[in-house]
Residue frames as a rotation matrix with the C-alpha (Angstrom) as fourth column:
UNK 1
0.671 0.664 -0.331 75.75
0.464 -0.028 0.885 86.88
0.578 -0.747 -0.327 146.41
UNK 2
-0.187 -0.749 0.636 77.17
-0.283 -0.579 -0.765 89.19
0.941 -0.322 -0.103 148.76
UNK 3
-0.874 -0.176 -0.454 77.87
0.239 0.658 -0.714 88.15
0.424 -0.732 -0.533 152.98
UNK 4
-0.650 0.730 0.212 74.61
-0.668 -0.416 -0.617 89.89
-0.362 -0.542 0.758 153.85
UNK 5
0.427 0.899 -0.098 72.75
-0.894 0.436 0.101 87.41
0.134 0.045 0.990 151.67
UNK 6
-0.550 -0.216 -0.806 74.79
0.051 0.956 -0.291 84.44
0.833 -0.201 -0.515 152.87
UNK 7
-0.937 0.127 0.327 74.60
-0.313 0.114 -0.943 85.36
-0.157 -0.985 -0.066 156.69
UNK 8
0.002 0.929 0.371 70.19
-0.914 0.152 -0.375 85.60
-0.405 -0.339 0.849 156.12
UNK 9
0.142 0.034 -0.989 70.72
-0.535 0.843 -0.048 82.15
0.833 0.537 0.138 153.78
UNK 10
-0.665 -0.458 -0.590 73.08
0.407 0.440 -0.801 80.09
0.626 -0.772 -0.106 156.66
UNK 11
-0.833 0.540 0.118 70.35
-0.336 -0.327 -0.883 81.91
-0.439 -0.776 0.454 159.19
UNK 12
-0.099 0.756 -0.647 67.50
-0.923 0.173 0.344 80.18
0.372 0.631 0.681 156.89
UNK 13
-0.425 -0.753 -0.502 69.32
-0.127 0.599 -0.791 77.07
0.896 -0.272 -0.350 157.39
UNK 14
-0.868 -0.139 -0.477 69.43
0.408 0.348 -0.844 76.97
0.283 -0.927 -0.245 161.00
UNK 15
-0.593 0.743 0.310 65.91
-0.739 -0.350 -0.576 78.26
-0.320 -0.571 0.756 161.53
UNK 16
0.073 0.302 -0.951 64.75
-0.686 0.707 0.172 75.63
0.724 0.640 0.259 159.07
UNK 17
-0.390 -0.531 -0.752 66.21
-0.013 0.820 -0.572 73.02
0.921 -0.214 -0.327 161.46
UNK 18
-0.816 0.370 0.445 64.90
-0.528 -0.164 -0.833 74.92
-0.235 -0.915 0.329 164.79
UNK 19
-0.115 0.985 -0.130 61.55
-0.984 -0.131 -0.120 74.44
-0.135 0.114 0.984 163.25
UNK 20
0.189 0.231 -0.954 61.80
-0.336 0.929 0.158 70.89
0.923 0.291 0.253 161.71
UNK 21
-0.727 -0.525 -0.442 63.25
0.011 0.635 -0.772 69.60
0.687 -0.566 -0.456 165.52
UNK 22
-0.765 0.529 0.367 60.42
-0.577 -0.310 -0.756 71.64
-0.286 -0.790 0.542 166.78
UNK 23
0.495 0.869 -0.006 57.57
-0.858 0.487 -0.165 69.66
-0.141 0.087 0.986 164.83
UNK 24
-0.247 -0.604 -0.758 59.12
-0.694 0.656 -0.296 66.27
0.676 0.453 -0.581 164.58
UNK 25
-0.989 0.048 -0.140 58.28
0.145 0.500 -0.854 64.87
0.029 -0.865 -0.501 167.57
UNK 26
-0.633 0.771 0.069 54.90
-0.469 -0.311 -0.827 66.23
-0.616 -0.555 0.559 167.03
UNK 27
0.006 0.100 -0.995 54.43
-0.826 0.561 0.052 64.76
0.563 0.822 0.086 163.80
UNK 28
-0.839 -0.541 -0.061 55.91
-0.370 0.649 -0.664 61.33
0.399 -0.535 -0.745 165.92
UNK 29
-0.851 0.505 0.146 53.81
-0.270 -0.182 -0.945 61.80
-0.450 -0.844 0.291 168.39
UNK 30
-0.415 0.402 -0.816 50.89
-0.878 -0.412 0.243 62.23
-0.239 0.817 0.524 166.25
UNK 31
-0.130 -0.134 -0.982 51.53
-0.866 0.498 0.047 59.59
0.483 0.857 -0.181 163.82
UNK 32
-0.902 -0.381 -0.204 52.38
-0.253 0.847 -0.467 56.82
0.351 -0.370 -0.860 166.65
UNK 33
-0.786 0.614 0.073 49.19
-0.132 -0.051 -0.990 57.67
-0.604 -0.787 0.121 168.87
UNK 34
-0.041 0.574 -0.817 47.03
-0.952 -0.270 -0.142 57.76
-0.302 0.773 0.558 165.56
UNK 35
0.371 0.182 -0.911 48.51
-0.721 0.674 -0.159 54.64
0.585 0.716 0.381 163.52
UNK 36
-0.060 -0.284 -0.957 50.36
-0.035 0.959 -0.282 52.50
0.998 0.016 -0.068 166.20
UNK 37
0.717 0.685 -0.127 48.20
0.187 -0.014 0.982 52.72
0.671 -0.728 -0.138 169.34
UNK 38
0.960 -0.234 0.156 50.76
-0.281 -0.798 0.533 54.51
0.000 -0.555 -0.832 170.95
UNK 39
0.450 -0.864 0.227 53.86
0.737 0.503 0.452 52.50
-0.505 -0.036 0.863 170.29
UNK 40
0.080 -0.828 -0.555 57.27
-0.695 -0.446 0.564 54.70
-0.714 0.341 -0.611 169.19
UNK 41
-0.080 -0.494 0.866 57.52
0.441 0.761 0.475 53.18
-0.894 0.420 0.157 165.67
UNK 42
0.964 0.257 0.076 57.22
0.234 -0.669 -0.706 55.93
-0.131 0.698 -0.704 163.57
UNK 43
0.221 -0.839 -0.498 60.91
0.401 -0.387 0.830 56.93
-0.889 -0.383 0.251 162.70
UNK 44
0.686 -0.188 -0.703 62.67
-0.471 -0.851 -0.232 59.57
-0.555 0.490 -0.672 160.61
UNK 45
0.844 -0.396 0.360 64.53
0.524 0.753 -0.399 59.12
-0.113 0.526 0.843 157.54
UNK 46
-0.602 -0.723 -0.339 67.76
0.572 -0.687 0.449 60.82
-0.558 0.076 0.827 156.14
UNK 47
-0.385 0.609 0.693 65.30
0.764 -0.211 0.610 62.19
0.518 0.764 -0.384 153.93
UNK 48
0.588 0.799 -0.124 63.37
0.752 -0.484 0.447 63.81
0.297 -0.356 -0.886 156.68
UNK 49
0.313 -0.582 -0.751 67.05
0.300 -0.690 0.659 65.61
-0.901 -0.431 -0.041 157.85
UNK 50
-0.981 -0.186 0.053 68.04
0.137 -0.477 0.868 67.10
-0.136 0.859 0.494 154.22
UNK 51
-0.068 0.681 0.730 64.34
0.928 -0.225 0.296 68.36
0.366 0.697 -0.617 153.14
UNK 52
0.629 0.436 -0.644 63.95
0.553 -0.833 -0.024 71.14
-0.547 -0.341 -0.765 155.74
UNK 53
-0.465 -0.864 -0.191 68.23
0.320 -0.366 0.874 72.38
-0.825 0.345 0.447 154.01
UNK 54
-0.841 -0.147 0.521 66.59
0.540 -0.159 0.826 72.01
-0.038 0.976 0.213 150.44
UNK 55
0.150 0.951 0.271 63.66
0.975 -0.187 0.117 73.75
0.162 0.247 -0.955 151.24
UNK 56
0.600 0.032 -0.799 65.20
0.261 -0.952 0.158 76.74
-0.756 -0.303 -0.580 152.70
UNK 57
-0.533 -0.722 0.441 67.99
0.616 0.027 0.788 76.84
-0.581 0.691 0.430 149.94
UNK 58
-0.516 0.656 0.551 65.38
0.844 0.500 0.194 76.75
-0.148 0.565 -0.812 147.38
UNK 59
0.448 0.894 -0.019 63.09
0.892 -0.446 0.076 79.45
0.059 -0.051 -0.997 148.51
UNK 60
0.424 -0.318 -0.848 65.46
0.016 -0.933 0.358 81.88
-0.905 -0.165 -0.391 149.30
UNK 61
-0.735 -0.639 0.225 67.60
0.429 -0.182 0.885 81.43
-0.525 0.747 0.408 145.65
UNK 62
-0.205 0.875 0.438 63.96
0.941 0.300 -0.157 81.45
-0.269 0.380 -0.885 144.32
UNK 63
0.506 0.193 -0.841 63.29
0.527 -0.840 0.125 84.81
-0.682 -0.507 -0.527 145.80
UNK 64
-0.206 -0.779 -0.592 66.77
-0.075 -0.591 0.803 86.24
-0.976 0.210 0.064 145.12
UNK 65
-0.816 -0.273 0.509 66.36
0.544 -0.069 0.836 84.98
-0.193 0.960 0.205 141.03
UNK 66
0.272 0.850 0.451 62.65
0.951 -0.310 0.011 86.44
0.149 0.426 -0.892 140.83
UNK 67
0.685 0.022 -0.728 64.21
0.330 -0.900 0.283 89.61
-0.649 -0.434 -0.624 142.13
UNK 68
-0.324 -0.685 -0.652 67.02
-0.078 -0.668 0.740 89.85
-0.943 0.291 0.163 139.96
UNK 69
-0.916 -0.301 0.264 65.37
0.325 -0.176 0.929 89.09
-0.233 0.937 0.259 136.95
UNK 70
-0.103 0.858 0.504 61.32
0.788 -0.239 0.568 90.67
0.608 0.455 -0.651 137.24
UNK 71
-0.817 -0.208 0.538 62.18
-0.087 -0.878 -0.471 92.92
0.570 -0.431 0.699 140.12
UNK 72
0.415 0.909 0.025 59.42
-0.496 0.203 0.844 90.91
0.763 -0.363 0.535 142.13
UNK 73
0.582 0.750 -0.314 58.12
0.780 -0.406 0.476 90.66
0.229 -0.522 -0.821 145.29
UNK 74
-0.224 -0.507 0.832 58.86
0.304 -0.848 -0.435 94.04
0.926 0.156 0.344 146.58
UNK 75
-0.176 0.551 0.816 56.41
-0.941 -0.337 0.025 94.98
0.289 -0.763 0.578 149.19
UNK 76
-0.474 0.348 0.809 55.33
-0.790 0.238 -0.565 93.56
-0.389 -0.907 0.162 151.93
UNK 77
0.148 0.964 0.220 52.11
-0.695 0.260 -0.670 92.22
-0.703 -0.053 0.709 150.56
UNK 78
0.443 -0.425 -0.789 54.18
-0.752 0.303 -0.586 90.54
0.488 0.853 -0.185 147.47
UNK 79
-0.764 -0.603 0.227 56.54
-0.625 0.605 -0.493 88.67
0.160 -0.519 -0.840 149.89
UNK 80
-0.233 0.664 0.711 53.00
-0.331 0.633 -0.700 86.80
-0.914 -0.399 0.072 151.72
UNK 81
0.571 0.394 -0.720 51.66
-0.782 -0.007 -0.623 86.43
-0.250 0.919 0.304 147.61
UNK 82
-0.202 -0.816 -0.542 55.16
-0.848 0.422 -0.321 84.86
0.491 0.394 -0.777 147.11
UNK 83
-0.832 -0.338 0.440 54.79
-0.555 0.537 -0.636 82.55
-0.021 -0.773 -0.634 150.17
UNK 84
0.238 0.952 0.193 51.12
-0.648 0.303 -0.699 81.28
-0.724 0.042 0.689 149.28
UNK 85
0.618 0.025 -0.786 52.19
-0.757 0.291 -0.586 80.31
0.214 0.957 0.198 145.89
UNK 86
-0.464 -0.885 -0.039 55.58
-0.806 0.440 -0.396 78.50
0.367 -0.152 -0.918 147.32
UNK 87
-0.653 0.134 0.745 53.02
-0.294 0.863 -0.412 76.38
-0.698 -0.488 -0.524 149.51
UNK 88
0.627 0.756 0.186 50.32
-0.393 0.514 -0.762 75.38
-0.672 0.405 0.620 146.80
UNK 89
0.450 -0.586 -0.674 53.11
-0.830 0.005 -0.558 74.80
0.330 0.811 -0.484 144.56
UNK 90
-0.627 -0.422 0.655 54.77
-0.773 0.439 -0.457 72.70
-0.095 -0.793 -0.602 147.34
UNK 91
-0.349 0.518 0.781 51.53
-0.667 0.449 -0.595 70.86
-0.659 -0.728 0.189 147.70
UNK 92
0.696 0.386 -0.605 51.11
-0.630 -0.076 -0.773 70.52
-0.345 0.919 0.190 144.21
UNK 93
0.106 -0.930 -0.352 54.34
-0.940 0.022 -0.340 68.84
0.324 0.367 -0.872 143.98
UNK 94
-0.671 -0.119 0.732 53.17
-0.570 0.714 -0.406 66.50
-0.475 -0.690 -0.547 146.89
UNK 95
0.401 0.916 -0.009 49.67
-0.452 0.190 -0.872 65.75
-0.797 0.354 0.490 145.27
UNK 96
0.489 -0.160 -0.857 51.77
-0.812 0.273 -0.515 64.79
0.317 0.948 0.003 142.00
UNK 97
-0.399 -0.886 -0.235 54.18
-0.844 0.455 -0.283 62.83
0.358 0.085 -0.930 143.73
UNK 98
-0.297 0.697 0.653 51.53
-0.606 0.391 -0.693 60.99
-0.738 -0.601 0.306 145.64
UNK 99
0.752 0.620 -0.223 49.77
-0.509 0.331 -0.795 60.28
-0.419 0.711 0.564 141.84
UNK 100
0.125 -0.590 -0.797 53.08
-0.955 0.146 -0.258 59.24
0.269 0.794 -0.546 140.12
UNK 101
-0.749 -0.663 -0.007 53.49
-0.622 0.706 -0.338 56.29
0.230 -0.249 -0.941 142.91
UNK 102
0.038 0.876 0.480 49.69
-0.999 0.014 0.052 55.51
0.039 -0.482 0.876 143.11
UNK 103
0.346 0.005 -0.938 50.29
-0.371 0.919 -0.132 51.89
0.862 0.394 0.320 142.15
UNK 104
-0.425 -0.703 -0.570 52.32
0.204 0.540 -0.817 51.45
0.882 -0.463 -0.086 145.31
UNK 105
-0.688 0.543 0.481 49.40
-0.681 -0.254 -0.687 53.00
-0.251 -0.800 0.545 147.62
UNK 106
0.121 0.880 -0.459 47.42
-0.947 0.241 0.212 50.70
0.297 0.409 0.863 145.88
UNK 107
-0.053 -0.729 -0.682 49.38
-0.204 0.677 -0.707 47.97
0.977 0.102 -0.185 146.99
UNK 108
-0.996 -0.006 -0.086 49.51
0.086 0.014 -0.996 48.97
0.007 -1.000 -0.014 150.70
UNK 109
-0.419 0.850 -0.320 45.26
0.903 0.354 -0.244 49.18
-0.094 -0.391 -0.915 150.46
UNK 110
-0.828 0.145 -0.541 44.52
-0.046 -0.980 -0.192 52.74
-0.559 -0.135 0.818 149.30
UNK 111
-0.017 0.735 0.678 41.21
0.997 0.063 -0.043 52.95
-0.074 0.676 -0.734 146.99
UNK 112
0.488 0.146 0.860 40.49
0.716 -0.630 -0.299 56.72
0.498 0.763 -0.412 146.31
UNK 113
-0.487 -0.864 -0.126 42.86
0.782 -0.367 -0.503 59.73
0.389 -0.344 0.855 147.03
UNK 114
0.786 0.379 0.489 40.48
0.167 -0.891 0.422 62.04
0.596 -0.250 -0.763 149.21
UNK 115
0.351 -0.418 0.838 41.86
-0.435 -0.865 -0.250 64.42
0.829 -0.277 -0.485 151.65
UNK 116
0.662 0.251 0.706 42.09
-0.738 0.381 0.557 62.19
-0.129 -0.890 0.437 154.55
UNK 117
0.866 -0.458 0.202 44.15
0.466 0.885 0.010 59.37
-0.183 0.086 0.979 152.72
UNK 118
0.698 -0.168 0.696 46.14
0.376 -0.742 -0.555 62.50
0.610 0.649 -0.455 151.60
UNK 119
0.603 0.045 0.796 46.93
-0.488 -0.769 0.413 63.56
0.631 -0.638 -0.441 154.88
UNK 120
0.831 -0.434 0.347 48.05
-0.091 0.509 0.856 60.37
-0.548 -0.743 0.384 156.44
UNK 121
0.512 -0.837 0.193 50.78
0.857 0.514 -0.042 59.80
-0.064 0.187 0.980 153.31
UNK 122
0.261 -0.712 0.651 52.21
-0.124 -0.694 -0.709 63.54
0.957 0.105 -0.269 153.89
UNK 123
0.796 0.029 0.604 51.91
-0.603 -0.040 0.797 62.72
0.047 -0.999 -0.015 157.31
UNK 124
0.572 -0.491 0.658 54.10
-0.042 0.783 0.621 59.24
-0.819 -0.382 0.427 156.72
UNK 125
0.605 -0.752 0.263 56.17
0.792 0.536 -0.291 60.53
0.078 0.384 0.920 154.19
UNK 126
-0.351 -0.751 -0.560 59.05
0.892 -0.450 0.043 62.98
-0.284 -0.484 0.828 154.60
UNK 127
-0.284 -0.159 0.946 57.50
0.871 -0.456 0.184 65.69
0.402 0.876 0.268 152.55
UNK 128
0.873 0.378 -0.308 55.87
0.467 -0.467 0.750 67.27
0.140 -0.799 -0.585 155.61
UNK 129
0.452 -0.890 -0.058 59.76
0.789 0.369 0.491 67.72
-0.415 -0.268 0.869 156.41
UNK 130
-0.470 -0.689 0.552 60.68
0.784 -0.613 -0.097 70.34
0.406 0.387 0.828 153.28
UNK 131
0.674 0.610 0.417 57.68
0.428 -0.782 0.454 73.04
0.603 -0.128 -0.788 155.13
UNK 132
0.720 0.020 -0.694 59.89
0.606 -0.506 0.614 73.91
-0.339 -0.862 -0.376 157.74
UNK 133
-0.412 -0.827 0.381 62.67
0.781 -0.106 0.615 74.74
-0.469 0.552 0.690 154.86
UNK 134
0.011 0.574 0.819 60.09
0.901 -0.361 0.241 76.58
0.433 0.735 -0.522 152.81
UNK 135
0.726 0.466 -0.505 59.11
0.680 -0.378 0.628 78.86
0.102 -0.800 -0.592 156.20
UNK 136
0.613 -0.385 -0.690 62.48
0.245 -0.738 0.629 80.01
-0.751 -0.554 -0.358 156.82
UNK 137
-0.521 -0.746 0.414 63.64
0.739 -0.151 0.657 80.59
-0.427 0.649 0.630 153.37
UNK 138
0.004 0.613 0.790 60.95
0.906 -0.337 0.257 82.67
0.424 0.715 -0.556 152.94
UNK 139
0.918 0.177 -0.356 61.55
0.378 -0.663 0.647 84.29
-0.121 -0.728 -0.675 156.10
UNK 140
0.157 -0.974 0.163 65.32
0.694 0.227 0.683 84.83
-0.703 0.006 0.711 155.15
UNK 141
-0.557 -0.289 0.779 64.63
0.805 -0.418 0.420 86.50
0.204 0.861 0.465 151.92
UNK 142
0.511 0.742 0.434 62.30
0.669 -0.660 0.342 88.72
0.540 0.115 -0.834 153.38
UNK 143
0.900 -0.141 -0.413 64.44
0.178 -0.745 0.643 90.16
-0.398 -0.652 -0.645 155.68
UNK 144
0.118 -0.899 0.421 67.33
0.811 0.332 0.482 90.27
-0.573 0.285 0.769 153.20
UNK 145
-0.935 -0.058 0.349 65.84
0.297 -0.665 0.685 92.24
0.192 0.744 0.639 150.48
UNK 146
-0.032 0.992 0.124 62.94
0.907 -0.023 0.421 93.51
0.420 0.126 -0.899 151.68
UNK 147
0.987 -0.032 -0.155 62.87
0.021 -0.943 0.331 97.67
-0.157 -0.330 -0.931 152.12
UNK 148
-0.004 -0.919 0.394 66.48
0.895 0.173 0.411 97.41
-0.446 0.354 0.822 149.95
């Protein structure tokens, strides 16, 4: 890697963080006013401060290896293609992780995984956390190597 793709990496990074500090409190917010009639007992883990890092990491190396070894995305319209896939993949990742621990939603009173029961355990678990990582590594690599 050369300093032009650190600087947009370490600038991934720290947008990653803008973004996660910006929805955090809304999440909070949210979450408290939703599940604990307004009480402040929702709280963040270390988990929730190291997902937004590995998400931007991630997406930008991602990028950078699909580029050096298929010579993909290129345009414009590739880069958004790239970024669709990164979230269903993402979600896909959540949806599995969700199924691997189902025994332990079962436990806390879950019965079937629709969209709604879905929502509240990305909501109450950190994974909500790696999107803002995802966002600005994606935004990072686009403006790195994009029109190179």
């Amino acid at each position: 890697m050369n300093v032009k793709e650190y600087g947009f990496l370490v600038s991934s990074v720290i947008l990653a963080y803008a973004l996660f500090f910006f929805v955090a409190p809304l999440v909070s917010a949210y979450v408290n006013d939703a599940f604990y009639n307004g009480q402040a007992l929702y709280r963040l883990t270390w988990s929730h401060y190291f997902f937004p890092i590995v998400g931007a990491i991630a997406t930008f190396l991602i990028v950078r290896w699909f580029r050096d070894e298929i010579n993909w995305p290129n345009e414009a319209m590739e880069y958004v293609v790239f970024l669709a896939g990164a979230l269903v993949v993402t979600f896909l990742a959540f949806v599995l992780g969700v199924q691997a621990y189902y025994y332990t939603f079962v436990l806390y009173g879950s019965r079937a995984m629709t969209l709604g029961v879905l929502w509240n355990y990305f909501l109450f678990t950190p994974f909500w956390a790696v999107l803002p990582g995802v966002l600005a590594g994606w935004l990072g690599a686009f403006l790195a190597y994009y029109k190179q």
